[in-house]
Chimera marker file (.cmm) of the C-alpha trace (Angstrom):
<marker_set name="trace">
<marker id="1" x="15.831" y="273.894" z="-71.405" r="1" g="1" b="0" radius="0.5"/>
<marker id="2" x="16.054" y="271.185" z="-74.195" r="1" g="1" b="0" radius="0.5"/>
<marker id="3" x="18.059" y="267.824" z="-73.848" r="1" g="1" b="0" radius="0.5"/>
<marker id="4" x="18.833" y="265.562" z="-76.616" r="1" g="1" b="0" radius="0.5"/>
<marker id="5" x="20.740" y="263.305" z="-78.426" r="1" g="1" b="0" radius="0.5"/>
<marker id="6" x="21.303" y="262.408" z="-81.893" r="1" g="1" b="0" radius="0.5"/>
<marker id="7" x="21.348" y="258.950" z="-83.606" r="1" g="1" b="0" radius="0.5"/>
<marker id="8" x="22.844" y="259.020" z="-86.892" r="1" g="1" b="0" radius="0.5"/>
<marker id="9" x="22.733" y="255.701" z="-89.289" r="1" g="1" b="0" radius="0.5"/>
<marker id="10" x="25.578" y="255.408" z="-91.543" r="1" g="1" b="0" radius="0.5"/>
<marker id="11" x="23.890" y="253.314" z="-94.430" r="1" g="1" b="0" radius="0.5"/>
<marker id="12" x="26.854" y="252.854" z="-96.774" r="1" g="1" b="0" radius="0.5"/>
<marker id="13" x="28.476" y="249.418" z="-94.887" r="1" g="1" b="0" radius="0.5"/>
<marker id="14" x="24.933" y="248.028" z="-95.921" r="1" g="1" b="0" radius="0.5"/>
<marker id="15" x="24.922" y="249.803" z="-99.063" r="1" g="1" b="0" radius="0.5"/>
<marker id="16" x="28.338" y="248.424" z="-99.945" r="1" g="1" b="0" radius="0.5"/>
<marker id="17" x="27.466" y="244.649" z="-98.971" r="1" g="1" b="0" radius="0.5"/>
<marker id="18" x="24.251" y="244.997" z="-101.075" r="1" g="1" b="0" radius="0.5"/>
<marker id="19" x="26.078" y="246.330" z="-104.233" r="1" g="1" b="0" radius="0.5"/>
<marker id="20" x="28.500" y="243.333" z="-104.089" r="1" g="1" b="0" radius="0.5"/>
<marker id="21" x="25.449" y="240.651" z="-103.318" r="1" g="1" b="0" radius="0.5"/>
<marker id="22" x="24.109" y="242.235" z="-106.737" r="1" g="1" b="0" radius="0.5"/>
<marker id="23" x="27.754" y="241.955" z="-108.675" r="1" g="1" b="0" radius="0.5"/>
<marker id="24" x="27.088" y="237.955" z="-107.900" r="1" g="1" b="0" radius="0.5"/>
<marker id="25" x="23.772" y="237.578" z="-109.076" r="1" g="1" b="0" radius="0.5"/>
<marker id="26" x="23.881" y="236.327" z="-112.204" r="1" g="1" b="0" radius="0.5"/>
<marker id="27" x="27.116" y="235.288" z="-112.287" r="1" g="1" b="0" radius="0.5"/>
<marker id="28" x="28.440" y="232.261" z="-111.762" r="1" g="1" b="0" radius="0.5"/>
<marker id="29" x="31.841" y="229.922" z="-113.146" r="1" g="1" b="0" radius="0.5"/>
<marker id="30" x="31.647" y="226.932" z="-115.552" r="1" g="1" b="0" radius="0.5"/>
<marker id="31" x="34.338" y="224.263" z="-116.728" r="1" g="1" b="0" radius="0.5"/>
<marker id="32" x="34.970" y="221.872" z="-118.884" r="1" g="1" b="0" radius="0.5"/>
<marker id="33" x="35.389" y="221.568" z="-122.690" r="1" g="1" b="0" radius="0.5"/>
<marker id="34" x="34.584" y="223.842" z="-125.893" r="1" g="1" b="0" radius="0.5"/>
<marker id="35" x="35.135" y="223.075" z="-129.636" r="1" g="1" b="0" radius="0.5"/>
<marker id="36" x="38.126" y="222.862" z="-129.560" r="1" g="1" b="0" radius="0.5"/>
<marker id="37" x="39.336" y="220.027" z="-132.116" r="1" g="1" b="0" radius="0.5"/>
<marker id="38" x="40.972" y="216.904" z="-130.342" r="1" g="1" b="0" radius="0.5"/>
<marker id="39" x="44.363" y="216.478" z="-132.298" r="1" g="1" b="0" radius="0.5"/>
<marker id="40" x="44.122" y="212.791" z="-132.063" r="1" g="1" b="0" radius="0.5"/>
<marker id="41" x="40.599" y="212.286" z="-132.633" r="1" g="1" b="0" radius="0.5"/>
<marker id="42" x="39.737" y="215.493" z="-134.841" r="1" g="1" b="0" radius="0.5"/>
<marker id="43" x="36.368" y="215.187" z="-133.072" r="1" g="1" b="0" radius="0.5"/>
<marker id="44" x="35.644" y="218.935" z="-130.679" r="1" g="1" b="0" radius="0.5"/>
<marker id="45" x="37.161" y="218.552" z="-127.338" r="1" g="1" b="0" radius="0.5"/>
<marker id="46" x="33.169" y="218.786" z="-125.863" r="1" g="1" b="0" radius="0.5"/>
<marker id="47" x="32.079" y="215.943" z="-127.844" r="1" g="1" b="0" radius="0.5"/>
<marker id="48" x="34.941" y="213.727" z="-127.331" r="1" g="1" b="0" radius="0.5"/>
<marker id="49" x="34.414" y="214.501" z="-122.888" r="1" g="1" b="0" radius="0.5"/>
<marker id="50" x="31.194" y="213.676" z="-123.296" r="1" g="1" b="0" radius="0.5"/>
<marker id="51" x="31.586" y="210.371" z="-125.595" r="1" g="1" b="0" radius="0.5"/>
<marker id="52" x="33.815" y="209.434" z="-122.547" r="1" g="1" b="0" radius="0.5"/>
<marker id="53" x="31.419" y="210.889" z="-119.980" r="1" g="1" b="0" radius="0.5"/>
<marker id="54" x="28.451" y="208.813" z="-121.455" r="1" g="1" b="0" radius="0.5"/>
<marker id="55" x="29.685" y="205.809" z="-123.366" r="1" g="1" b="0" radius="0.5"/>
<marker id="56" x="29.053" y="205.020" z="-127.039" r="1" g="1" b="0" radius="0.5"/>
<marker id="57" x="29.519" y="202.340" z="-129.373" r="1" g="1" b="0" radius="0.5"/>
<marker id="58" x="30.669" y="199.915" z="-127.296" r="1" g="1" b="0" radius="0.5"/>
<marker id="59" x="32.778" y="202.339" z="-125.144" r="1" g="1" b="0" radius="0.5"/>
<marker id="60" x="32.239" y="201.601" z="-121.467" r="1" g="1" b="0" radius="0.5"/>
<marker id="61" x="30.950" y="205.384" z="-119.488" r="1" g="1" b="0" radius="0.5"/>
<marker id="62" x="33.405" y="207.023" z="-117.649" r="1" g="1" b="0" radius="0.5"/>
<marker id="63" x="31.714" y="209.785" z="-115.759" r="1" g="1" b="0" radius="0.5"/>
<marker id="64" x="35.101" y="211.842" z="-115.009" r="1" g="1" b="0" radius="0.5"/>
<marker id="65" x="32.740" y="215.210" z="-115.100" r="1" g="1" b="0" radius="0.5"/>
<marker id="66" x="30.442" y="213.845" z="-112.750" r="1" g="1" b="0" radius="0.5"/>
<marker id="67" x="33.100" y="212.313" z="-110.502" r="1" g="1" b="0" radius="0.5"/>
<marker id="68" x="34.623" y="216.412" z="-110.570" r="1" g="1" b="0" radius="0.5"/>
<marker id="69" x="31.609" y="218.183" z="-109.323" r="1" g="1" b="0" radius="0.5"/>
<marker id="70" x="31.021" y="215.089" z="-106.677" r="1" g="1" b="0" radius="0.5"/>
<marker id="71" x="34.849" y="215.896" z="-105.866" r="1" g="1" b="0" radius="0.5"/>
<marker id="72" x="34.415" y="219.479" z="-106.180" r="1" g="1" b="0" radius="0.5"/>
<marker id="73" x="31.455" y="219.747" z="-103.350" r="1" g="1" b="0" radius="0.5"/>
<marker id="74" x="33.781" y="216.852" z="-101.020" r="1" g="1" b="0" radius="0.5"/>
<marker id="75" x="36.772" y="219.009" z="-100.746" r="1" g="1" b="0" radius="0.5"/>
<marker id="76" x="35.903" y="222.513" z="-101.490" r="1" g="1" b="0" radius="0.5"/>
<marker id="77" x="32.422" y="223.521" z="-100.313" r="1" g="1" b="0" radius="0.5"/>
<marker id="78" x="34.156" y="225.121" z="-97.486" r="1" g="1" b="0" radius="0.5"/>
<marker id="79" x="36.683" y="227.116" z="-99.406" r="1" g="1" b="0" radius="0.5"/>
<marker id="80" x="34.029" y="228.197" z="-101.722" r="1" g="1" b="0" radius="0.5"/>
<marker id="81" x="31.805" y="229.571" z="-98.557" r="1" g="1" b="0" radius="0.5"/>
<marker id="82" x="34.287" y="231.230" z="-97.172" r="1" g="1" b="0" radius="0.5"/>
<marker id="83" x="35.639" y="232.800" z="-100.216" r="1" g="1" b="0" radius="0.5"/>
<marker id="84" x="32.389" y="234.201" z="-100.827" r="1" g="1" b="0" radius="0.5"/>
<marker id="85" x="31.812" y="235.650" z="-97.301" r="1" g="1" b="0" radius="0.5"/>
<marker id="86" x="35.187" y="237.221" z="-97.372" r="1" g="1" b="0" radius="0.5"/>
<marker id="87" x="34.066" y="238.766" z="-100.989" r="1" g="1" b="0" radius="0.5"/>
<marker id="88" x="30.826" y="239.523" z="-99.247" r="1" g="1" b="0" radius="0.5"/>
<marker id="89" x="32.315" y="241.008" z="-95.418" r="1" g="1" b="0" radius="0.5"/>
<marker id="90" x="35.291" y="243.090" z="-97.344" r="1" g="1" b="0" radius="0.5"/>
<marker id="91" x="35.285" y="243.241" z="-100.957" r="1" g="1" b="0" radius="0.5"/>
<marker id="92" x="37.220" y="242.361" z="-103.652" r="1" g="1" b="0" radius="0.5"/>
<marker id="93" x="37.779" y="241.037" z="-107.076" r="1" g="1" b="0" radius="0.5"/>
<marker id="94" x="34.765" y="239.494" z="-107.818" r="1" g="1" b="0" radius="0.5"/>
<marker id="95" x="36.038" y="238.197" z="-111.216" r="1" g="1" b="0" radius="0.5"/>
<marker id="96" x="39.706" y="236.544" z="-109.159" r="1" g="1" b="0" radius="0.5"/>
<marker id="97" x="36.678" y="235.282" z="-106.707" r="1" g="1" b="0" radius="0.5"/>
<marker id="98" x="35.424" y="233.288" z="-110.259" r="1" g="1" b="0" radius="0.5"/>
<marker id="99" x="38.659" y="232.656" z="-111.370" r="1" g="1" b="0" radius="0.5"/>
<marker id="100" x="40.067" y="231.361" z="-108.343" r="1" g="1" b="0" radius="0.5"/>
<marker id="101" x="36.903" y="229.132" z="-108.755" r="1" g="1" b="0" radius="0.5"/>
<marker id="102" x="37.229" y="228.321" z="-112.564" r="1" g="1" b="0" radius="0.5"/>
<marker id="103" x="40.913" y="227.230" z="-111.985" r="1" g="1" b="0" radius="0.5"/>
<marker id="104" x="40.250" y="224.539" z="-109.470" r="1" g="1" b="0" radius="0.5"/>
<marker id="105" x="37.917" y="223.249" z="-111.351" r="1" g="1" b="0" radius="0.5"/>
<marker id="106" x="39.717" y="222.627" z="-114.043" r="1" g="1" b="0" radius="0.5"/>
<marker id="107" x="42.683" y="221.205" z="-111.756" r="1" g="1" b="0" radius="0.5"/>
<marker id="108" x="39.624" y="219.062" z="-110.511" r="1" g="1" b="0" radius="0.5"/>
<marker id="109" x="39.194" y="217.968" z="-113.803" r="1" g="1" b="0" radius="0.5"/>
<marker id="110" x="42.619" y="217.027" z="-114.061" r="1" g="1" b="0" radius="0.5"/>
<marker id="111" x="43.361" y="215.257" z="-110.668" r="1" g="1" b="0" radius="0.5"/>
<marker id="112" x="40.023" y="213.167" z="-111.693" r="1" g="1" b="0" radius="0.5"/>
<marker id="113" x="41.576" y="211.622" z="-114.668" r="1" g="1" b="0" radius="0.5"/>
<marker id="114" x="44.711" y="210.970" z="-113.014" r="1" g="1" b="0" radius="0.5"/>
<marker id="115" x="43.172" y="209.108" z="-110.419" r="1" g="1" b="0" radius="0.5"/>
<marker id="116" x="41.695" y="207.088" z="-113.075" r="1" g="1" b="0" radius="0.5"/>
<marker id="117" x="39.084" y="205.298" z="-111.163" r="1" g="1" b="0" radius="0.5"/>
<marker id="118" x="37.521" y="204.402" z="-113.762" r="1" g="1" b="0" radius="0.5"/>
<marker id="119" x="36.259" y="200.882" z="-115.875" r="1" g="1" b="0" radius="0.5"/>
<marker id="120" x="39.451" y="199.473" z="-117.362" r="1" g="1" b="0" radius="0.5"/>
<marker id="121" x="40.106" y="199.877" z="-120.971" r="1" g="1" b="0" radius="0.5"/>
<marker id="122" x="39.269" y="196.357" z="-122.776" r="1" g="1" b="0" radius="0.5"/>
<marker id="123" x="42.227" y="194.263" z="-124.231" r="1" g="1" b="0" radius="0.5"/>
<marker id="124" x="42.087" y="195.809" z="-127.752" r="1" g="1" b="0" radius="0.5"/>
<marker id="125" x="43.082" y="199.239" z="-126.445" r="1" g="1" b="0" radius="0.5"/>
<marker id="126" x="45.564" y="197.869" z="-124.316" r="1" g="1" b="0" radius="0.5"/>
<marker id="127" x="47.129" y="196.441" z="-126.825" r="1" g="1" b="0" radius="0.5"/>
<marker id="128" x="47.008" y="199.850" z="-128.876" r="1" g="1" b="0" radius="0.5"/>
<marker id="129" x="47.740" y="202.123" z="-126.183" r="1" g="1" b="0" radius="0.5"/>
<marker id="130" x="50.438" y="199.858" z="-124.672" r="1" g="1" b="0" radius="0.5"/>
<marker id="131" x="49.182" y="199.963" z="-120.997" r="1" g="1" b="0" radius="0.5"/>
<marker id="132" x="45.762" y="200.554" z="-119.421" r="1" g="1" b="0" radius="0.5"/>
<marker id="133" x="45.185" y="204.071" z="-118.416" r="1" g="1" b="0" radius="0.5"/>
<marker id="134" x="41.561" y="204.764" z="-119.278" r="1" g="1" b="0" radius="0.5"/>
<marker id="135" x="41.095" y="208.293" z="-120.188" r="1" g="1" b="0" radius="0.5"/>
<marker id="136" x="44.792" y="209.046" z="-120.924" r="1" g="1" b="0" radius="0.5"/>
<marker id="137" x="46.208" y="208.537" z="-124.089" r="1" g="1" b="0" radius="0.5"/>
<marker id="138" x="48.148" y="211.550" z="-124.911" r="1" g="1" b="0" radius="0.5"/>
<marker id="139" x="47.070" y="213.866" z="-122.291" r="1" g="1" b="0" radius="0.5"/>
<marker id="140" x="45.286" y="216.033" z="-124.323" r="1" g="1" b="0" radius="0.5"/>
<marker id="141" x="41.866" y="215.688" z="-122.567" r="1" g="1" b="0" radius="0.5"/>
<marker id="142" x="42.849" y="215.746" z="-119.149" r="1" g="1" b="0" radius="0.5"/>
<marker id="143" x="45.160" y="219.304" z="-120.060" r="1" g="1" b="0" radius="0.5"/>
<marker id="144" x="42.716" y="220.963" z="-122.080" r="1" g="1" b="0" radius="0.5"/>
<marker id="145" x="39.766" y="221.708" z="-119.715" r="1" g="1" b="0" radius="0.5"/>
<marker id="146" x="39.218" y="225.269" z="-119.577" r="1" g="1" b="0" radius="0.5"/>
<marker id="147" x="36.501" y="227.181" z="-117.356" r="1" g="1" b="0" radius="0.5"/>
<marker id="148" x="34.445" y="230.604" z="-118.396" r="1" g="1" b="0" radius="0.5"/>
<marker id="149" x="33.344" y="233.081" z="-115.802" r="1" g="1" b="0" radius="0.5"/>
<marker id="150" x="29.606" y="233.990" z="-117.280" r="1" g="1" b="0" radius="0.5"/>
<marker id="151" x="27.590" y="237.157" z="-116.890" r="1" g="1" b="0" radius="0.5"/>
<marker id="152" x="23.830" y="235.571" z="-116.982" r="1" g="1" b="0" radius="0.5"/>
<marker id="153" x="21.511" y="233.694" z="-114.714" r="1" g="1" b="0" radius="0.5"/>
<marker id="154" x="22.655" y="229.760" z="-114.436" r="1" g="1" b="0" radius="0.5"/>
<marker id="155" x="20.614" y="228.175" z="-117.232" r="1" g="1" b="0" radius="0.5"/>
<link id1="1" id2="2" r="1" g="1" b="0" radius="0.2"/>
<link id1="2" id2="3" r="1" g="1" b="0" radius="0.2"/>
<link id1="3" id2="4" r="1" g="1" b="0" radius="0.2"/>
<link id1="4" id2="5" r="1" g="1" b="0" radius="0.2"/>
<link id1="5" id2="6" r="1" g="1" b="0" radius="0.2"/>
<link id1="6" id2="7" r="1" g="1" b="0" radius="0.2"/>
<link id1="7" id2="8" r="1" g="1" b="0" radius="0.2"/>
<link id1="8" id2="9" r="1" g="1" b="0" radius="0.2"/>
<link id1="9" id2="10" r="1" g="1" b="0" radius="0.2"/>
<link id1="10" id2="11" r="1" g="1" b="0" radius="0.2"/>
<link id1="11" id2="12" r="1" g="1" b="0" radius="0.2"/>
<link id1="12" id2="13" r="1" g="1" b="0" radius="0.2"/>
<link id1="13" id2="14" r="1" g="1" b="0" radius="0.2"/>
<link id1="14" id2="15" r="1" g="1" b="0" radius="0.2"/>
<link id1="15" id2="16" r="1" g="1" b="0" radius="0.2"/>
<link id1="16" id2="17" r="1" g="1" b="0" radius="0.2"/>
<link id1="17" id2="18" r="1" g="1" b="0" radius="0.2"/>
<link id1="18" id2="19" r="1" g="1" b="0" radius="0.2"/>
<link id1="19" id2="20" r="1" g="1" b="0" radius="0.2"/>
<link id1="20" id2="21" r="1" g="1" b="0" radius="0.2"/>
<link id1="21" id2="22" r="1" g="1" b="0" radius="0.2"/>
<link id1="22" id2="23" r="1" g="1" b="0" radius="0.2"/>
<link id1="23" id2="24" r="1" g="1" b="0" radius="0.2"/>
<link id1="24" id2="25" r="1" g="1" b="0" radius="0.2"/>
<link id1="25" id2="26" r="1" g="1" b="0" radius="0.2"/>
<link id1="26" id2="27" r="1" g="1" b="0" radius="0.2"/>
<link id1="27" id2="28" r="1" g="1" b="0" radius="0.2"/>
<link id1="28" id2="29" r="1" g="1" b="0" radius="0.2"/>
<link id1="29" id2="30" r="1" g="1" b="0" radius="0.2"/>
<link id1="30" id2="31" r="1" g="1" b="0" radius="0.2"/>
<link id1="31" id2="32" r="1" g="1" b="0" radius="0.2"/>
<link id1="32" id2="33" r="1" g="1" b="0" radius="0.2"/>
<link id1="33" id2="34" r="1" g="1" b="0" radius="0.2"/>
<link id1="34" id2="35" r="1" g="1" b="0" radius="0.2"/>
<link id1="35" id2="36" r="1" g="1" b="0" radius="0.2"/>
<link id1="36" id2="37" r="1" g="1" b="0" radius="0.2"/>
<link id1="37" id2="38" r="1" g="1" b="0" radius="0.2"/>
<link id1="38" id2="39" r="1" g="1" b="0" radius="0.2"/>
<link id1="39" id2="40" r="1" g="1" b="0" radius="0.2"/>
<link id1="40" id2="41" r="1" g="1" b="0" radius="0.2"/>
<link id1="41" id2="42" r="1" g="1" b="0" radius="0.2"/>
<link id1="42" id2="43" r="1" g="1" b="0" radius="0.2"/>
<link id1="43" id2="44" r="1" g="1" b="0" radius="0.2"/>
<link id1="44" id2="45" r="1" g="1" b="0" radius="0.2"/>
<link id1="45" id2="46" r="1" g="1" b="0" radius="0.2"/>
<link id1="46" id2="47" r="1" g="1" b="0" radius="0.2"/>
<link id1="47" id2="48" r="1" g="1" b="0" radius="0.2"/>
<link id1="48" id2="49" r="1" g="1" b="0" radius="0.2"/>
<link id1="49" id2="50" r="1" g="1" b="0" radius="0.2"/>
<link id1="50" id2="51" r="1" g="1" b="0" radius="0.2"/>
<link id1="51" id2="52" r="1" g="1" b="0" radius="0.2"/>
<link id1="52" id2="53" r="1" g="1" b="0" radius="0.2"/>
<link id1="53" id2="54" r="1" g="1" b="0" radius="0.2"/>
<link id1="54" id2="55" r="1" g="1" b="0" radius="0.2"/>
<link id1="55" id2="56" r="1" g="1" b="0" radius="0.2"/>
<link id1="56" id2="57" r="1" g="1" b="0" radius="0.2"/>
<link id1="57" id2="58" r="1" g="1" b="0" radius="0.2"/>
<link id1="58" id2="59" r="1" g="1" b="0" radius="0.2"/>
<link id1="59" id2="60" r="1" g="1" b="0" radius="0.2"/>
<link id1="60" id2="61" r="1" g="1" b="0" radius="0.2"/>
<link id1="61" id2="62" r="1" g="1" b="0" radius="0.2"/>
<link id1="62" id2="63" r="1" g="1" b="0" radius="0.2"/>
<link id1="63" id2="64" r="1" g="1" b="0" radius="0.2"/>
<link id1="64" id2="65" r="1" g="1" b="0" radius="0.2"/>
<link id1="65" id2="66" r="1" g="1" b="0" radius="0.2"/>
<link id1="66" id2="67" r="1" g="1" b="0" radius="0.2"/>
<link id1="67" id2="68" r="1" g="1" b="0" radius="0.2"/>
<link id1="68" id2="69" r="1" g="1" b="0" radius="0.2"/>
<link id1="69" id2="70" r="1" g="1" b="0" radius="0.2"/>
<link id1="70" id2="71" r="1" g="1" b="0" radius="0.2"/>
<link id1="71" id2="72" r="1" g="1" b="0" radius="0.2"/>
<link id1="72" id2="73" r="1" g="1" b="0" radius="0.2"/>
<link id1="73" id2="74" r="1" g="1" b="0" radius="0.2"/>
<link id1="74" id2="75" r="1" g="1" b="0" radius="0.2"/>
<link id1="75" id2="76" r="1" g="1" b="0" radius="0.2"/>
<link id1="76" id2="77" r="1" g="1" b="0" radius="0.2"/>
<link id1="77" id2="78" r="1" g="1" b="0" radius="0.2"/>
<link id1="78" id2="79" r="1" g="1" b="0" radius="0.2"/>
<link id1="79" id2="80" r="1" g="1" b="0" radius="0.2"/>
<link id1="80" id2="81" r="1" g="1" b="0" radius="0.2"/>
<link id1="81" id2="82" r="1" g="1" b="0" radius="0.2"/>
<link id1="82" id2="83" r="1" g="1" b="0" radius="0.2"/>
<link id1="83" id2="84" r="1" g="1" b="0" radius="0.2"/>
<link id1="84" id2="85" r="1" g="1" b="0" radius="0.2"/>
<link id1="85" id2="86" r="1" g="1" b="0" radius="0.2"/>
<link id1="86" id2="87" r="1" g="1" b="0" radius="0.2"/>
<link id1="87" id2="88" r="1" g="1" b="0" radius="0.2"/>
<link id1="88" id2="89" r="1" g="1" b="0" radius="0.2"/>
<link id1="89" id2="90" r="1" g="1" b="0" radius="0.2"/>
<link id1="90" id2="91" r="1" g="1" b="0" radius="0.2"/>
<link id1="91" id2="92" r="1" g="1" b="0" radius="0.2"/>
<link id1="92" id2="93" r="1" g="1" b="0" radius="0.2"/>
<link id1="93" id2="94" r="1" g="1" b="0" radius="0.2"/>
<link id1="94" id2="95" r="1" g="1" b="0" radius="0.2"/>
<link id1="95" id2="96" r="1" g="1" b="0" radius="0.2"/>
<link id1="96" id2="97" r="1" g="1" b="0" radius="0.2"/>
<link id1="97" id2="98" r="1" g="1" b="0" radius="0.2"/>
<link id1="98" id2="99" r="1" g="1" b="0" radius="0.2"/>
<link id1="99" id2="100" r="1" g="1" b="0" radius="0.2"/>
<link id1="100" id2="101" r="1" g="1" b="0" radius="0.2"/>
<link id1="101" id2="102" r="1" g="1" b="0" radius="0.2"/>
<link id1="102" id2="103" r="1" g="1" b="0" radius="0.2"/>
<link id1="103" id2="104" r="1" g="1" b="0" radius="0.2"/>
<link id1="104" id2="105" r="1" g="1" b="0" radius="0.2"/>
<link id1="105" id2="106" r="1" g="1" b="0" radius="0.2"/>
<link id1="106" id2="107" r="1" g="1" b="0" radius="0.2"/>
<link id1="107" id2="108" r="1" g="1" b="0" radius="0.2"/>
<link id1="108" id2="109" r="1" g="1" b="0" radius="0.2"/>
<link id1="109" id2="110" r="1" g="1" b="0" radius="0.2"/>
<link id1="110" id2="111" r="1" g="1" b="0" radius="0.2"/>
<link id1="111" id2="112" r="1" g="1" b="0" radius="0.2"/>
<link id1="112" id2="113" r="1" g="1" b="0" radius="0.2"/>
<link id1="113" id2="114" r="1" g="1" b="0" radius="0.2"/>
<link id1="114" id2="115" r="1" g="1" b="0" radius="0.2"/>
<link id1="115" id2="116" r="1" g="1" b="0" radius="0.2"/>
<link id1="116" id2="117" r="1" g="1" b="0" radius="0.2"/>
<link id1="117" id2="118" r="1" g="1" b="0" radius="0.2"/>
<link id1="118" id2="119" r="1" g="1" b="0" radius="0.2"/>
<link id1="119" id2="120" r="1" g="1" b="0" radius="0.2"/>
<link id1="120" id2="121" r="1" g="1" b="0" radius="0.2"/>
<link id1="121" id2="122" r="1" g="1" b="0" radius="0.2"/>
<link id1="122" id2="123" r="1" g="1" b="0" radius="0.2"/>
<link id1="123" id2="124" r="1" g="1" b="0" radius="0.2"/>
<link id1="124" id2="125" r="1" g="1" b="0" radius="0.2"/>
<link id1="125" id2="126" r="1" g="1" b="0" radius="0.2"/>
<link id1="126" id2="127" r="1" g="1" b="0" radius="0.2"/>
<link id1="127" id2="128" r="1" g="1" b="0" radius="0.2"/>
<link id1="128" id2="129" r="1" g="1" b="0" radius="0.2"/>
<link id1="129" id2="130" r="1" g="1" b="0" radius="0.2"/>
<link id1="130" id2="131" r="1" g="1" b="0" radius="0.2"/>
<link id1="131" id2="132" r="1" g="1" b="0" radius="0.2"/>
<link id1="132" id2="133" r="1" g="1" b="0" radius="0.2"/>
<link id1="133" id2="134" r="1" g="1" b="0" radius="0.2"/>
<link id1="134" id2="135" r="1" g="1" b="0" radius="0.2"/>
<link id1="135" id2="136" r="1" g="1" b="0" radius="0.2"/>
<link id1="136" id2="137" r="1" g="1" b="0" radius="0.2"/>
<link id1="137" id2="138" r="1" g="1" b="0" radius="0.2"/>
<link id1="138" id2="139" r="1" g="1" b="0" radius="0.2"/>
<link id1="139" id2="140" r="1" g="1" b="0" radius="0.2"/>
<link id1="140" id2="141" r="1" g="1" b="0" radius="0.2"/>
<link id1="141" id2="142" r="1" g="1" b="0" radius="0.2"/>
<link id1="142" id2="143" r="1" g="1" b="0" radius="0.2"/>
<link id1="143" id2="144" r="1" g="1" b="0" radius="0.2"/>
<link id1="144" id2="145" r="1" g="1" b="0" radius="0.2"/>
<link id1="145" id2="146" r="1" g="1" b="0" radius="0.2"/>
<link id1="146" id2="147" r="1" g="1" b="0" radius="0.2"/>
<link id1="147" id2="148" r="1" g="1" b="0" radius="0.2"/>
<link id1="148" id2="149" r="1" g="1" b="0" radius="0.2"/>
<link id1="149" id2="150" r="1" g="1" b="0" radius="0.2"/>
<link id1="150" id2="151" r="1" g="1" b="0" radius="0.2"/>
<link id1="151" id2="152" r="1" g="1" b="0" radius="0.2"/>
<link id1="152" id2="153" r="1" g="1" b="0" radius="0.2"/>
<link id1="153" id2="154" r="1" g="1" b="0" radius="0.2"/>
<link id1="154" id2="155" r="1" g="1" b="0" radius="0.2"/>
</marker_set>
């Protein structure tokens, strides 16, 4: 007489979490500006965020895209790890996983401007602008951030 038992390994749970760990390699969120043209400057959006970002010609930096990522990590380093593990544990929409990502970013973006901790504007653009509100003339900065979801290795 023969006695025995059977152990059977069901491999597609693990199969399943390692297709989705492969859906986010290589892919990853950005924000921030393109080429768009700046209506009151005519100078591309990217160029203009970075002038601002940087400083030139006598224009004092104002490191609003730095100040977003710092603010970025502060309050949402959490909600981005837990975002991923629930992608990770049950599934989803990887792409609404980037978007949900891309938007608060660019509400980041926003929020960062509006805070406006920034070097005050000197008296001559004062005087033009009418108050001091560095990075905020007519808005269109701080509204037109955008974000990309992108298919490739972070470069």
């Amino acid at each position: 007489m023969k006695f025995t038992g059977k152990t059977i390994s069901d491999m597609k749970p693990l199969n399943e979490l390692l297709n989705r760990l492969t859906k986010l390699e290589g892919n990853h969120v950005e924000y921030g500006y393109d080429d768009t043209i700046h209506k009151g400057s005519g100078l591309p959006l990217s160029e203009l965020a970075a002038i601002h970002e940087y400083g030139w010609f006598g224009n004092p930096e104002r490191d609003f895209m730095h100040q977003t990522n710092i603010n970025m990590l502060l309050e949402y380093k959490g909600k981005f790890i837990s975002d991923a593990e629930e992608y990770l544990y049950y599934g989803g929409n990887i792409k609404s996983l980037y978007t949900n990502f891309g938007k608060l970013g660019t509400d980041m973006i926003k929020d960062t401007i509006k805070a406006g901790n920034f070097v005050e504007n000197s008296a001559m653009t004062i005087k033009l602008k009418g108050r001091d509100e560095p990075l905020v003339d007519t808005g269109e900065l701080m509204n037109s951030a955008k974000y990309w979801v992108i298919k490739e290795p972070i470069k």
